[in-house]
Every structure is written in structure tokens, then in C-alpha cells.
VOBA-1610 file (N, C-alpha, C; in pm, whole numbers, padded with zeros to 5 digits, always signed):
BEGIN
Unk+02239-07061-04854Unk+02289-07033-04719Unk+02309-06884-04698Unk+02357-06828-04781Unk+02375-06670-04779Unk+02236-06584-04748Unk+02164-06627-04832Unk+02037-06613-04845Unk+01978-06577-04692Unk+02006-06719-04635Unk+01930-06736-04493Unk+02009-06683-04389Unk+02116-06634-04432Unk+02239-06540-04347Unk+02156-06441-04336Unk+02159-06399-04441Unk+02086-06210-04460Unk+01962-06205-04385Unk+01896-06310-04430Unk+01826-06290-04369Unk+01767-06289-04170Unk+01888-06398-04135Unk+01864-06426-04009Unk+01959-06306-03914Unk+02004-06246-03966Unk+02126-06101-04004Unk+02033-05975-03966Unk+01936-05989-04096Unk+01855-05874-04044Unk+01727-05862-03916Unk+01702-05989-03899Unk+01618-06020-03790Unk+01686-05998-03679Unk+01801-06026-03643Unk+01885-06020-03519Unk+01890-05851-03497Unk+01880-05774-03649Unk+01963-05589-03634Unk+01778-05575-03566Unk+01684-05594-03642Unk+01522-05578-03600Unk+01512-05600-03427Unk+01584-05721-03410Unk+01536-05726-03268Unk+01583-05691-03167Unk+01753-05570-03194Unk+01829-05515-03113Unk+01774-05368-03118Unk+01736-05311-03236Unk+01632-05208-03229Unk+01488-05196-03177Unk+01457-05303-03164Unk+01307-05328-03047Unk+01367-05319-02881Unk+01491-05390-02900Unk+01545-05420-02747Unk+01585-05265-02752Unk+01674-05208-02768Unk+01714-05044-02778Unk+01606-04946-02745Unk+01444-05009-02791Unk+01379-04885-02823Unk+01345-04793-02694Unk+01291-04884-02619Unk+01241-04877-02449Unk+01339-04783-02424Unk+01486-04803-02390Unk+01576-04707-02404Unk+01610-04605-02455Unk+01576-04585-02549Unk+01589-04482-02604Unk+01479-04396-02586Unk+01334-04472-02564Unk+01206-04369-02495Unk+01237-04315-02373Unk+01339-04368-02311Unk+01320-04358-02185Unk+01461-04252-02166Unk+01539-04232-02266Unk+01615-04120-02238Unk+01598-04043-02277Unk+01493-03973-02355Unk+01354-03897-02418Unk+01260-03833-02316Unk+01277-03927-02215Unk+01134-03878-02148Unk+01237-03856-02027Unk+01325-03869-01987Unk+01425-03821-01898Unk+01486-03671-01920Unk+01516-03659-02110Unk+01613-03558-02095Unk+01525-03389-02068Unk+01382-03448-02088Unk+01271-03267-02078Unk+01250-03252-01902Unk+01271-03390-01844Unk+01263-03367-01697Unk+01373-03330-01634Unk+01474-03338-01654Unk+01640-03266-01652Unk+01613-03145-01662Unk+01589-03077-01835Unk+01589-02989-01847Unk+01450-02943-01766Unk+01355-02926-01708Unk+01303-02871-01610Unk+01357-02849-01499Unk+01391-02970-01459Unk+01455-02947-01308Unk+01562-02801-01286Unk+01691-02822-01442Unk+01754-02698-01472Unk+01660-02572-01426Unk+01587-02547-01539Unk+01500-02433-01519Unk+01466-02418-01411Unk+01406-02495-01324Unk+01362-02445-01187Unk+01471-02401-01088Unk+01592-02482-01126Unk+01719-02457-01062Unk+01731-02291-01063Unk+01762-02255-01195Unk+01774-02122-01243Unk+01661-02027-01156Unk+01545-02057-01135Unk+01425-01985-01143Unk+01450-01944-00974Unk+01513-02069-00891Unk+01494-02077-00740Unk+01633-01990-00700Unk+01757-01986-00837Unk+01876-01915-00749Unk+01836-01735-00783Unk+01735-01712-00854Unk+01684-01561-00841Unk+01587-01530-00746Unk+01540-01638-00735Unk+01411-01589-00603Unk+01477-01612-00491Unk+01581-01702-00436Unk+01604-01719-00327Unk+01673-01574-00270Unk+01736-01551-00296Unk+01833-01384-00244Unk+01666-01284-00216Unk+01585-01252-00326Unk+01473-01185-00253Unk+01384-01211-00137Unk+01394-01368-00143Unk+01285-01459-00079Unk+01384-01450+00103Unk+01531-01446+00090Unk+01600-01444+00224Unk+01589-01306+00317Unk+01585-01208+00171Unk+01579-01036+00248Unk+01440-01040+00307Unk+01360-01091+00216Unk+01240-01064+00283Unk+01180-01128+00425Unk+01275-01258+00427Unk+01235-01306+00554Unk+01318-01243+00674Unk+01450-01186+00633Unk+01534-01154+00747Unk+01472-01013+00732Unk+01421-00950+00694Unk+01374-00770+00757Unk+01213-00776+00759Unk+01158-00911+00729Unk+01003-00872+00751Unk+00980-00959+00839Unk+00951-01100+00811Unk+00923-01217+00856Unk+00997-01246+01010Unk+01098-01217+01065Unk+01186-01275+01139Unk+01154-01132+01225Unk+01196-00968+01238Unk+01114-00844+01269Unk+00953-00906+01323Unk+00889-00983+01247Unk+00741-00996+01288Unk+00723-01081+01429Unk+00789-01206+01381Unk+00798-01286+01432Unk+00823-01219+01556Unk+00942-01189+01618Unk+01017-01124+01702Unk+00947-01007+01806Unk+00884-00928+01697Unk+00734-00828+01764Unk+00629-00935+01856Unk+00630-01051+01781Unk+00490-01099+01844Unk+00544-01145+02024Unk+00678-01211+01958Unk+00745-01271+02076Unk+00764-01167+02171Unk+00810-01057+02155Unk+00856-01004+02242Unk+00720-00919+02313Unk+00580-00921+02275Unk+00480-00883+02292Unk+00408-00905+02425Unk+00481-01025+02480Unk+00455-01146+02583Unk+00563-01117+02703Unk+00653-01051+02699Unk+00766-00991+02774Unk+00735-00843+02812Unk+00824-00811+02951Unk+00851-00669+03028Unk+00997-00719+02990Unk+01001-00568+02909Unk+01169-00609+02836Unk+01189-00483+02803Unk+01343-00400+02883Unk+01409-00269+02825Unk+01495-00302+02704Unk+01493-00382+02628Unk+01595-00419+02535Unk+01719-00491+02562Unk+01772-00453+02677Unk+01918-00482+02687Unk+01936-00624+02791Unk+01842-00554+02929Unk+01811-00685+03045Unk+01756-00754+03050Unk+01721-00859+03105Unk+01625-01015+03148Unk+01471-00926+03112Unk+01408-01061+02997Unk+01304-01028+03020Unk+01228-01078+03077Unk+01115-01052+03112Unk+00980-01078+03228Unk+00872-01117+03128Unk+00802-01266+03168Unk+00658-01289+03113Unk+00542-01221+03181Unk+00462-01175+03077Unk+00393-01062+03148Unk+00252-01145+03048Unk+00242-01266+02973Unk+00170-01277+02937Unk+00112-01123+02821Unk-00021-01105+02808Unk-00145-01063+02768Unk-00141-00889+02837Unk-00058-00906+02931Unk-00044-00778+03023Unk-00034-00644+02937Unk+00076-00672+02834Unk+00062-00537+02712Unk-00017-00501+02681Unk-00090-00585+02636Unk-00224-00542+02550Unk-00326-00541+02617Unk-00411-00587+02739Unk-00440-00438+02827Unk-00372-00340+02871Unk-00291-00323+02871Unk-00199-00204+02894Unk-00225-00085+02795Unk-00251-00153+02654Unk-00263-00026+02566Unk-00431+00004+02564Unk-00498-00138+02584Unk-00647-00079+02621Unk-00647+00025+02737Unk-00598+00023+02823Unk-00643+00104+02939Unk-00602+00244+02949Unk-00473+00255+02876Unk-00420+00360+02898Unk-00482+00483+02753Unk-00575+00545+02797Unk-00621+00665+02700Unk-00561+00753+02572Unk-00384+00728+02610Unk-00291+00816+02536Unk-00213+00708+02415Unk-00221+00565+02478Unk-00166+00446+02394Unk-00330+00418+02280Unk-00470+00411+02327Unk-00545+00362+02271Unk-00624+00469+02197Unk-00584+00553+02223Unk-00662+00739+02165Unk-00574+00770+02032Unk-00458+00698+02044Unk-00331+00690+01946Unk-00426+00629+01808Unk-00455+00526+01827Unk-00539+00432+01736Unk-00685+00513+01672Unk-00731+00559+01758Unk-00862+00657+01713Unk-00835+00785+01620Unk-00632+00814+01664Unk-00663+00897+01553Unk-00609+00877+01423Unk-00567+00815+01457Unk-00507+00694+01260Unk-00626+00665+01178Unk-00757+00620+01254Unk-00885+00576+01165Unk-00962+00720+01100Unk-00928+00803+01219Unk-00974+00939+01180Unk-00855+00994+01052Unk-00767+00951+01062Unk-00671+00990+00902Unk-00715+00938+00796Unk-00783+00810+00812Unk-00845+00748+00707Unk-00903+00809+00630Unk-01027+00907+00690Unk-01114+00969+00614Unk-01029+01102+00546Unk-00910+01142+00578Unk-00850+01232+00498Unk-00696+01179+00394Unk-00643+01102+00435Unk-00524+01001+00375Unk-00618+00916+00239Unk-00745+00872+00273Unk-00814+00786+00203Unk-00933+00815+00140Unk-01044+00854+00190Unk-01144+00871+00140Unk-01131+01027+00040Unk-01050+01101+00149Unk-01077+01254+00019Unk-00979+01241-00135Unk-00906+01191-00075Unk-00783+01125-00235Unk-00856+01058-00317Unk-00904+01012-00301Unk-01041+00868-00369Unk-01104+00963-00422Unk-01193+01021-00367Unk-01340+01076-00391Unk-01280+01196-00490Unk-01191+01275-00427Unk-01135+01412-00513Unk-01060+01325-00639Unk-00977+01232-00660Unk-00892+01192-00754Unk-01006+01159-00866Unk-01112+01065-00859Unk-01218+01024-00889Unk-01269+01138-01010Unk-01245+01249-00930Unk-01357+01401-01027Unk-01217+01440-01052Unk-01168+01495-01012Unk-01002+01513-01142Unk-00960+01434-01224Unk-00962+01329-01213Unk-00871+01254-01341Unk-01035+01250-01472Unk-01173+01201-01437Unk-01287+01244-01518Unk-01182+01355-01596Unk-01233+01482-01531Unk-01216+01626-01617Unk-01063+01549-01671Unk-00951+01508-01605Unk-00852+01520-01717Unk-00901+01401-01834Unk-00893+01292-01804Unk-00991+01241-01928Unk-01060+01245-02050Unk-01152+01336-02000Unk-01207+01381-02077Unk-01203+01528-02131Unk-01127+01623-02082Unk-01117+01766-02131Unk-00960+01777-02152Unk-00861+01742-02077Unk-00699+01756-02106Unk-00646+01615-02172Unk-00655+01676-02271Unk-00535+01541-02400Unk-00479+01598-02430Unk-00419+01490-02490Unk-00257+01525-02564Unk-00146+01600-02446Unk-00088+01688-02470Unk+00051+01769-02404Unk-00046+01842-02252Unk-00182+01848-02314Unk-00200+01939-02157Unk-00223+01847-02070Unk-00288+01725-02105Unk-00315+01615-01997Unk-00214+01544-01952Unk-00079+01574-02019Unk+00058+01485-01966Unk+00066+01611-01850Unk+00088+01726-01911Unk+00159+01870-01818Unk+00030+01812-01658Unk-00095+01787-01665Unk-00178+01828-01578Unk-00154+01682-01452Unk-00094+01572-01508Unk-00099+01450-01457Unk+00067+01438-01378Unk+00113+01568-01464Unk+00285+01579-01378Unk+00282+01610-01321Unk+00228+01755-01301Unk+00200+01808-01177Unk+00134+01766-01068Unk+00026+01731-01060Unk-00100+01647-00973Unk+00010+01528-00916Unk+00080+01482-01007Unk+00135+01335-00915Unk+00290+01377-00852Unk+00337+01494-00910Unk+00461+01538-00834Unk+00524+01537-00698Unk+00385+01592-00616Unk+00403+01556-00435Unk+00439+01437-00420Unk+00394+01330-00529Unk+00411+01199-00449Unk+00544+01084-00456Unk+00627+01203-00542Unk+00763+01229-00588Unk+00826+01287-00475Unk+00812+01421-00378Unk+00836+01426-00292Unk+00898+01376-00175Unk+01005+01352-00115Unk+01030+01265+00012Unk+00923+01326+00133Unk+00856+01262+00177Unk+00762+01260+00292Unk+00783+01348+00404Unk+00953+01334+00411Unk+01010+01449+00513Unk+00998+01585+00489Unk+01079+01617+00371Unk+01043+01705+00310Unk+00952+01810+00263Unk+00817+01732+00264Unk+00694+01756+00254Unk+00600+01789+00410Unk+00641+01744+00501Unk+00573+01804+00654Unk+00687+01938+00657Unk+00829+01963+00613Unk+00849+02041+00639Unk+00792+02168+00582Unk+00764+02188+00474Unk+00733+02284+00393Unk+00574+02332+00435Unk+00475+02204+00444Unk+00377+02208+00527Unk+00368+02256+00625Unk+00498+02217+00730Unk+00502+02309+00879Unk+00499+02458+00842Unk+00602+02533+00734Unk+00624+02640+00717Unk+00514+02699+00642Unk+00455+02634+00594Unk+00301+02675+00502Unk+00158+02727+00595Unk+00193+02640+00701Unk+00038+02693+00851Unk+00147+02690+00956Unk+00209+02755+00992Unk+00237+02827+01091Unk+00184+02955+01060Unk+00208+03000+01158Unk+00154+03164+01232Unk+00162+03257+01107Unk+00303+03307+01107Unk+00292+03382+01018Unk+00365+03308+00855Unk+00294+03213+00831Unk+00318+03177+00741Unk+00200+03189+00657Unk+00188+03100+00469Unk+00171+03161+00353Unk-00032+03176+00401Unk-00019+03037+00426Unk-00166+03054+00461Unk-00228+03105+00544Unk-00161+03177+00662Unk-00246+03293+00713Unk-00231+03406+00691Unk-00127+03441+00598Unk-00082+03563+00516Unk-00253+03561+00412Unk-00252+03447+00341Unk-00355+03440+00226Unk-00521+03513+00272Unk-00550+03416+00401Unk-00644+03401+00480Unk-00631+03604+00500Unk-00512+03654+00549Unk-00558+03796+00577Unk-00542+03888+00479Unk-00520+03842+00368Unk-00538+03899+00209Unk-00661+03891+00185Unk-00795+03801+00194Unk-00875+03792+00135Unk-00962+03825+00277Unk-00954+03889+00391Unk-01033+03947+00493Unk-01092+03799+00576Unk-01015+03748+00605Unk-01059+03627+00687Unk-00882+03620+00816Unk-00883+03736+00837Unk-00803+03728+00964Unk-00809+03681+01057Unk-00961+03668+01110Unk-01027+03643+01184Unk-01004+03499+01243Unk-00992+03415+01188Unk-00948+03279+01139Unk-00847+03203+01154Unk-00695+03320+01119Unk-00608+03229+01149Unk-00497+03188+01283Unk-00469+03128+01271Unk-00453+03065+01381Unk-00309+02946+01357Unk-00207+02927+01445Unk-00125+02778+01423Unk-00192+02674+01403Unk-00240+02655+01276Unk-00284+02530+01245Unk-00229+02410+01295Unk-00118+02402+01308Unk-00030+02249+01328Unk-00062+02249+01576Unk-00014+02391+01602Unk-00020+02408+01665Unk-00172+02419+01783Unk-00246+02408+01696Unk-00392+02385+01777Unk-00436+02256+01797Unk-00515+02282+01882Unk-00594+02105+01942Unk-00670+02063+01878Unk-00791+02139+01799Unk-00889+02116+01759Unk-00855+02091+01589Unk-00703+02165+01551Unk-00724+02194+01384Unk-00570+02118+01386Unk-00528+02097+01476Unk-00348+02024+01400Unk-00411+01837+01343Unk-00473+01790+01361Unk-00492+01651+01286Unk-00553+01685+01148Unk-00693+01812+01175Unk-00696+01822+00983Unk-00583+01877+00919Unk-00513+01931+00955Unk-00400+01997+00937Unk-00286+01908+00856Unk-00270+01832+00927Unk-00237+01671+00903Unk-00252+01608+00815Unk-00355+01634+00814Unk-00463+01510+00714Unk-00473+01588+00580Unk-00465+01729+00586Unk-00457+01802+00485Unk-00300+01757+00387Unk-00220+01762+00466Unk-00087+01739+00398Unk-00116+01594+00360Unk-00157+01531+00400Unk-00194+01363+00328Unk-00273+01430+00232Unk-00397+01444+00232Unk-00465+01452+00068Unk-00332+01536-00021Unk-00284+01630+00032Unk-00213+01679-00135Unk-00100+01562-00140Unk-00062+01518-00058Unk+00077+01394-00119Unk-00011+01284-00239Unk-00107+01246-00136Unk-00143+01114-00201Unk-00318+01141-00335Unk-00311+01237-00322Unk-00425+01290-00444Unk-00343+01257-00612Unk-00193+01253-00602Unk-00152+01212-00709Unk-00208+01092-00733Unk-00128+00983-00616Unk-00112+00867-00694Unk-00243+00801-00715Unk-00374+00867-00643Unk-00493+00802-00686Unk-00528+00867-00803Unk-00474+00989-00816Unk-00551+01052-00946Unk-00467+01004-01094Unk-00383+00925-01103Unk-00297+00881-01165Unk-00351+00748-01228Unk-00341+00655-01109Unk-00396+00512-01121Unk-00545+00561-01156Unk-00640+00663-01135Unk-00754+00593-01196Unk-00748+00669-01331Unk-00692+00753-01416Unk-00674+00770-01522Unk-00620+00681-01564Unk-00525+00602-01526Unk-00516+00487-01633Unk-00609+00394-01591Unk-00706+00365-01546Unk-00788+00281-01550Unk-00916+00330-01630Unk-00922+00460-01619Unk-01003+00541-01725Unk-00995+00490-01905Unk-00890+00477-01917Unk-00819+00455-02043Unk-00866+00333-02125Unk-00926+00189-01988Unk-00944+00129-02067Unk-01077+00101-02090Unk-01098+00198-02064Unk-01279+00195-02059Unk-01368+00227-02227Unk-01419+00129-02256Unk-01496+00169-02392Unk-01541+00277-02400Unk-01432+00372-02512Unk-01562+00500-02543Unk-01717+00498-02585Unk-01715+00373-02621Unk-01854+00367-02725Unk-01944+00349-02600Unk-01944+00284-02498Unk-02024+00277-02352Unk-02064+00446-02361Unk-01954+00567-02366Unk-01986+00711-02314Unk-02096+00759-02421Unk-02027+00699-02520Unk-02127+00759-02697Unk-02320+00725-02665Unk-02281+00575-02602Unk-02424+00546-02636Unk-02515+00614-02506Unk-02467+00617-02377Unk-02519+00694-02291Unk-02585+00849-02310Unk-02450+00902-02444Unk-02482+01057-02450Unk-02609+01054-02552Unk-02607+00949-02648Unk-02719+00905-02758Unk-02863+00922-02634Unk-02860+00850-02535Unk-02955+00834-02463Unk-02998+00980-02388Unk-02913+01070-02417Unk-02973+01167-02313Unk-02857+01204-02224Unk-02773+01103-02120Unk-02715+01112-02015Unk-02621+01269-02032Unk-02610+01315-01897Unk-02538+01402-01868Unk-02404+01317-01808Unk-02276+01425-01778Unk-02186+01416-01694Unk-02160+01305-01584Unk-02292+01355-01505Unk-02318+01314-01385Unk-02349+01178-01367Unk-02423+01127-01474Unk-02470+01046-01462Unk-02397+00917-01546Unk-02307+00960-01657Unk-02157+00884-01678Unk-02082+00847-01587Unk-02084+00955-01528Unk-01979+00907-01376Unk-02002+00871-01322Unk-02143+00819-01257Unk-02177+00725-01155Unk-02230+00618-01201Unk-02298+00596-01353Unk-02364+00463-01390Unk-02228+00382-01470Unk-02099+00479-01537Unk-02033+00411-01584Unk-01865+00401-01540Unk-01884+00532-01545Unk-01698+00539-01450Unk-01689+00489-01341Unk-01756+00492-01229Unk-01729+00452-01094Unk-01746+00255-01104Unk-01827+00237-01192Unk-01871+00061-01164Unk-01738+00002-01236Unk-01742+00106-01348Unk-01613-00002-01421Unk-01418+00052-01381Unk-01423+00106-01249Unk-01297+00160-01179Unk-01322+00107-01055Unk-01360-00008-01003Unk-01391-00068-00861Unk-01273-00125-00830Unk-01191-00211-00945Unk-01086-00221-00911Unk-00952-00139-00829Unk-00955-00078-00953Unk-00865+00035-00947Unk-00875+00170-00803Unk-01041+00138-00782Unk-01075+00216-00635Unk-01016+00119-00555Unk-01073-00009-00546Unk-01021-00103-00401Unk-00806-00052-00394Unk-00769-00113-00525Unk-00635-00053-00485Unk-00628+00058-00410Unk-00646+00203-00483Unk-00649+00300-00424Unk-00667+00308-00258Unk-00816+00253-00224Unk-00813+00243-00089Unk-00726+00184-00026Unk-00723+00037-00072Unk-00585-00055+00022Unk-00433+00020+00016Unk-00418+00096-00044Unk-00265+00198-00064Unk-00282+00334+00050Unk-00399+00388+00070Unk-00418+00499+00107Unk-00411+00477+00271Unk-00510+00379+00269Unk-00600+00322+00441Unk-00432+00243+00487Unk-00340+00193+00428Unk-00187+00175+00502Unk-00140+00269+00518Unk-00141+00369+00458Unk-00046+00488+00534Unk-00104+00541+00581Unk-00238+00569+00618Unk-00306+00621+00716Unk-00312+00540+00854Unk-00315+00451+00854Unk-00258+00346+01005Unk-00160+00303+01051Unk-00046+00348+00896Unk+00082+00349+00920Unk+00170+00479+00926Unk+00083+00537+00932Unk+00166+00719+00893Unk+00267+00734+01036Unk+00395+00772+00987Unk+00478+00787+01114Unk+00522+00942+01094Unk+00651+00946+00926Unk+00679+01056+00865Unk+00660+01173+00880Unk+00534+01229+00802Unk+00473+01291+00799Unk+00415+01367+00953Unk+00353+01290+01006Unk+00309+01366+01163Unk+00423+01386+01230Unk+00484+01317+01220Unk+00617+01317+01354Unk+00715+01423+01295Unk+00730+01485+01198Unk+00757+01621+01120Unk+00718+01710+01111Unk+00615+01710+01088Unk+00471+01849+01116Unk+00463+01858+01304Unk+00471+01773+01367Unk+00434+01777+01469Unk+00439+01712+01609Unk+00533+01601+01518Unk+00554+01510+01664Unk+00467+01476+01740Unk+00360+01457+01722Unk+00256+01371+01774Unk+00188+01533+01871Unk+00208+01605+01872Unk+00164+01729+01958Unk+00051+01775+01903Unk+00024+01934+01933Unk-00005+01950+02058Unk-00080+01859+02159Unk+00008+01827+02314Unk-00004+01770+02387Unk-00038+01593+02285Unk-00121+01526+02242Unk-00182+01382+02198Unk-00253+01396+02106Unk-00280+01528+02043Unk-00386+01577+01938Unk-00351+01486+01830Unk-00221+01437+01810Unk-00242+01392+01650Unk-00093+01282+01644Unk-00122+01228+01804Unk-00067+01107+01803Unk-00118+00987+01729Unk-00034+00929+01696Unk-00079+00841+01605Unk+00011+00696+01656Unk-00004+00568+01651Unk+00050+00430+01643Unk+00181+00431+01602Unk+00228+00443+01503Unk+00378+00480+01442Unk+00426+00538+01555Unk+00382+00655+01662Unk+00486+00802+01658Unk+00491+00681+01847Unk+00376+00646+01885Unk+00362+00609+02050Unk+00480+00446+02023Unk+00474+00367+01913Unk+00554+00237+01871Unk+00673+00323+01924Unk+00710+00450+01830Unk+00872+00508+01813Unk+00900+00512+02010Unk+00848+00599+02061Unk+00855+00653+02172Unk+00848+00573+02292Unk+00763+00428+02274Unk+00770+00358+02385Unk+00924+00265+02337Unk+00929+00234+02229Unk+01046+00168+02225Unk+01147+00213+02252Unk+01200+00303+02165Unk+01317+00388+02178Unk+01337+00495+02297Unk+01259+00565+02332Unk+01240+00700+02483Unk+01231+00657+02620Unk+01111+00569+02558Unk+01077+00454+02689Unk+01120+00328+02740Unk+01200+00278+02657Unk+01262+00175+02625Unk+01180+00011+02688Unk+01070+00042+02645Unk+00953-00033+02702Unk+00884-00139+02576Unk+01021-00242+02513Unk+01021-00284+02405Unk+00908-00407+02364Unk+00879-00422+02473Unk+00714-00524+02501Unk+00590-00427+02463Unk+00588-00312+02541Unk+00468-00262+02520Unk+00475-00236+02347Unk+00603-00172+02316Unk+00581-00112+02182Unk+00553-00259+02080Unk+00596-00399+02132Unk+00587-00460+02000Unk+00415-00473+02025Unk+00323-00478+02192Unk+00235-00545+02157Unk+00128-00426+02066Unk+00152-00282+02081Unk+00153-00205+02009Unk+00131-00182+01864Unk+00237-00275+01800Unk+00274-00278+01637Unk+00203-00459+01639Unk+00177-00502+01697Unk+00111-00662+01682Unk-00046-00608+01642Unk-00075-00511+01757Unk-00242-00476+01762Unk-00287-00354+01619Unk-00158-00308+01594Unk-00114-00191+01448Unk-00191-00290+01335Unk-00072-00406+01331Unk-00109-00459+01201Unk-00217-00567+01196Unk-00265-00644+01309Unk-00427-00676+01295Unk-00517-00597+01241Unk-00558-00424+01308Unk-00593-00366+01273Unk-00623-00338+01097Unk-00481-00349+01079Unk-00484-00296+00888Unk-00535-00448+00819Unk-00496-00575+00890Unk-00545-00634+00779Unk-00676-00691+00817Unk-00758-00636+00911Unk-00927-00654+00964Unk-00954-00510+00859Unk-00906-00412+00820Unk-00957-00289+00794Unk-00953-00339+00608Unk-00777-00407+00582Unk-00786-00431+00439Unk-00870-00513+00381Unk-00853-00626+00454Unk-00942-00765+00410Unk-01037-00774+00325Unk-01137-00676+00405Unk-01267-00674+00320Unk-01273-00597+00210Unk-01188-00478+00192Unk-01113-00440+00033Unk-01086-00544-00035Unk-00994-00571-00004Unk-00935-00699-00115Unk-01035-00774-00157Unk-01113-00857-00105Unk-01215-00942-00115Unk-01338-00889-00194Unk-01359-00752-00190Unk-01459-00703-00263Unk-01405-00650-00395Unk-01290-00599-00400Unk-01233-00585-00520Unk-01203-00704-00632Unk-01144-00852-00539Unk-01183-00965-00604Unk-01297-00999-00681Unk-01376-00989-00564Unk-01514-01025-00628Unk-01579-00959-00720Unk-01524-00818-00759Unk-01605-00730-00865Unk-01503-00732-01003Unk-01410-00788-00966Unk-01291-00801-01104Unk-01338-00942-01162Unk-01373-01037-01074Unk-01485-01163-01139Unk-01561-01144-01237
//
């Protein structure tokens, strides 16, 4: 009888551990989905505080531009549906849409000369300044862009004015002839302009593509020079194809503050002489705030930032496609 105790004893403990088991899988496979949920908990109370700023000063600002784009509105009184009316408004009017023509025209100096010049400077530092002289040469070069922006049109203003350094220089080296208020002329205050953009932003492209330089196989340069190749021909069959990335950035960084440039011009110049080097930023500031014409200026900054991302788009997308 004992016998058949034990034994019918241990069959009963066997079949409360089969009945248990399910349970016990199942608070196994519960306790890693807990602990996820935790983690995400954790993950959502750090993103949420960034994820709120960003909607209350970008998202909700946007929103608000578009809305109010559709209104005749001084800020303070009843506004008026005016429909679509803004935005012929800025087509028609020469001084609102001439604004825009000259932001694209910054492009080619905010963007393309930073690119193209950063491109052949960081090469030579690359390859001729290492060690301590190529740190000293990469501090300096990127320093302007250290600079506060304000700061920098001022010194610029005082640099081409009249009797300032550069027409002092200009009548040192017998080119008197020449100078002139740079900021202050019709024909020369936007290169003028555009000049103070290439030295700000010649750092940060000449920066980023040295380190993109960096990760480039020396042995690619070795076997080219084995072959014959010159300089010239490194830099265009191998540096430029394998820095496409690092160019598309460059451009997409440069071509925004050139359609977004407010700073800078409205310091040097305030959008003067007379519209010469008005720009989108400075006519946004002035219809909103001077004019208090808070419709025109949002449909203004609506037609601003279409602009940049019809202009970025196809950057991005080609830079994608060549990092593939």
C-alpha cells in the first residue's frame, strides 16, 4: 500500500507541474513585454518635452502662417477672408516678388562659391597641412562661423564703406579708381552681401568636407599616382565622386540660409539701397511688423518655405541616391 501511495503521490506532484507549466510560460512571456512597455515608457517621457517644444514654436507658428495667409489681418482687429488674394499680391507687386529673385541670386554666393572654394581648400589642407598646421589652418578657416551673424555684417559694414579697410587697400595698390560704398551701391551692395556669406560659411563647408576627405582610401590616391594621374585629375575622378554626400549636405545647409538670410543683410544694409538687396526674411519682417499687414507677410513666409523645399528636395534625393 505504501508502495502505491508513493507512487500515486508522485503522479499527482507530475500532474500539478504540467497543470502549473502553461503558467508559468505564460508569466515568462508576459514579464519581457512589461519590461518593454517600461522601456518605451522611459524612451516616450524624454522625447515628449522635445517633441512638445517643437510643435509649440514650429508646427503650431506654421500652421498659423498658413492660416492666417487666407486673411486681411493687422494683428490686433477682425480679420477679413481674402482667400488666394495674398499671394497674388506678392506676384504682382515687383518689390514683394523681386525680394525672391534676390535670395536665389545669394544662392550662387551663400552656396555655390563655399562649395566650389571649400572643395579646393580643404584638398590642399588634406593633403599638404597635417598634423598642428592643418588643426591651426581648419581653426582659422572655420572661425567666422563661430562668429554671431550680427556681429559679422557689422564689421563687414565697416570693412566696405567709403573710407574703410578695403578702399584704403584698393588705393594702396593704385586701383582708386574703383572704390566706391560697396554696401551702398545698386549695382555692387548684393555681391557685397554675398561676399560676407562666402567668408562666414566657407568654414563650415571647408570643414565638413575635410572630414569627409578623411575617410577616403589612400590607396585609391596611390594607385591613380602609379597610373600617371595628376592633382587635377584626383580631384575630379576621385575626391569629388566619393564627397557627393557630404556636397549634397553642404548645399542643403548653404541654399537655407541663402533663402533664409535675414541677419546678415538687414545689418549690412537693411534691405537698401532703395530694394537692391531685399531679400524674403527682411519684406516678411517689414510687412508684418512696420506694415502690420500680418496676412500678406504669412502668405509671404508660406511661398518662402515651398520655395526651399522645391529648391532642397532634389538635393536630398540625389544625395540619397548616391550614398546607395
Amino acid at each position: 500500500m505504501d508502495k502505491f501511495e508513493s507512487i500515486s503521490s508522485t503522479e499527482k506532484t507530475m500532474s500539478e507541474i504540467s497543470n502549473d507549466t502553461p503558467a508559468l510560460t505564460q508569466n515568462r512571456r508576459i514579464f519581457p513585454h512589461g519590461k518593454i512597455r517600461r522601456e518605451h515608457l522611459i524612451s516616450w517621457s524624454f522625447v515628449l518635452p522635445a517633441l512638445f517644444m517643437y510643435a509649440l514654436f514650429v508646427l503650431v507658428p506654421l500652421v498659423l502662417s498658413v492660416f492666417y495667409s487666407f486673411f486681411r489681418w493687422n494683428g490686433v482687429g477682425p480679420m477679413t477672408w481674402v482667400g488666394l488674394k495674398n499671394y497674388f499680391t506678392i506676384v504682382q507687386f515687383p518689390n514683394l516678388f523681386g525680394s525672391i529673385f534676390n535670395a536665389f541670386k545669394l544662392i550662387i554666393f551663400f552656396s555655390f562659391i563655399p562649395v566650389g572654394l571649400g572643395l579646393v581648400v580643404a584638398s590642399v589642407i588634406n593633403r599638404m597641412a597635417t598634423g598642428r598646421l592643418g588643426s591651426i589652418a581648419r581653426t582659422v578657416i572655420f572661425l567666422p562661423q563661430v562668429i554671431p551673424l550680427v556681429a559679422a555684417g557689422i564689421i563687414w559694414g565697416w570693412l566696405l564703406a567709403l573710407p574703410g579697410l578695403v578702399n584704403e587697400l584698393l588705393r594702396l595698390v593704385g586701383l582708386g579708381s574703383i572704390t566706391r560704398a560697396w554696401l551702398g551701391d545698386f549695382n555692387w551692395a548684393l555681391p557685397s552681401v554675398g561676399v560676407i556669406g562666402v567668408w562666414v560659411l566657407l568654414g563650415f563647408c571647408t570643414v565638413l568636407l575635410v572630414t569627409g576627405m578623411t575617410k577616403v582610401d589612400p590607396a585609391l590616391y596611390e594607385s591613380a599616382r602609379i597610373d600617371g594621374a595628376n592633382w587635377f585629375t584626383e580631384f575630379f575622378n576621385i575626391t569629388i565622386p566619393l564627397l557627393k554626400h557630404e556636397i549634397g549636405v553642404c548645399l542643403t545647409v548653404t541654399v537655407i540660409n541663402a533663402l533664409s538670410a535675414f541677419d546678415i543683410v538687414w545689418v549690412s544694409t537693411a534691405g537698401g539701397p532703395g530694394n537692391a538687396t531685399s531679400v524674403p526674411g527682411i519684406q516678411i519682417y517689414i510687412l508684418g511688423f512696420s506694415q502690420r499687414s500680418v496676412g500678406l507677410a504669412s502668405a509671404l513666409a508660406v511661398m518662402l518655405m515651398i520655395l526651399v523645399l522645391i529648391v532642397i528636395l532634389p538635393i536630398q534625393r540625389l544625395t540619397r541616391e548616391t550614398a546607395k
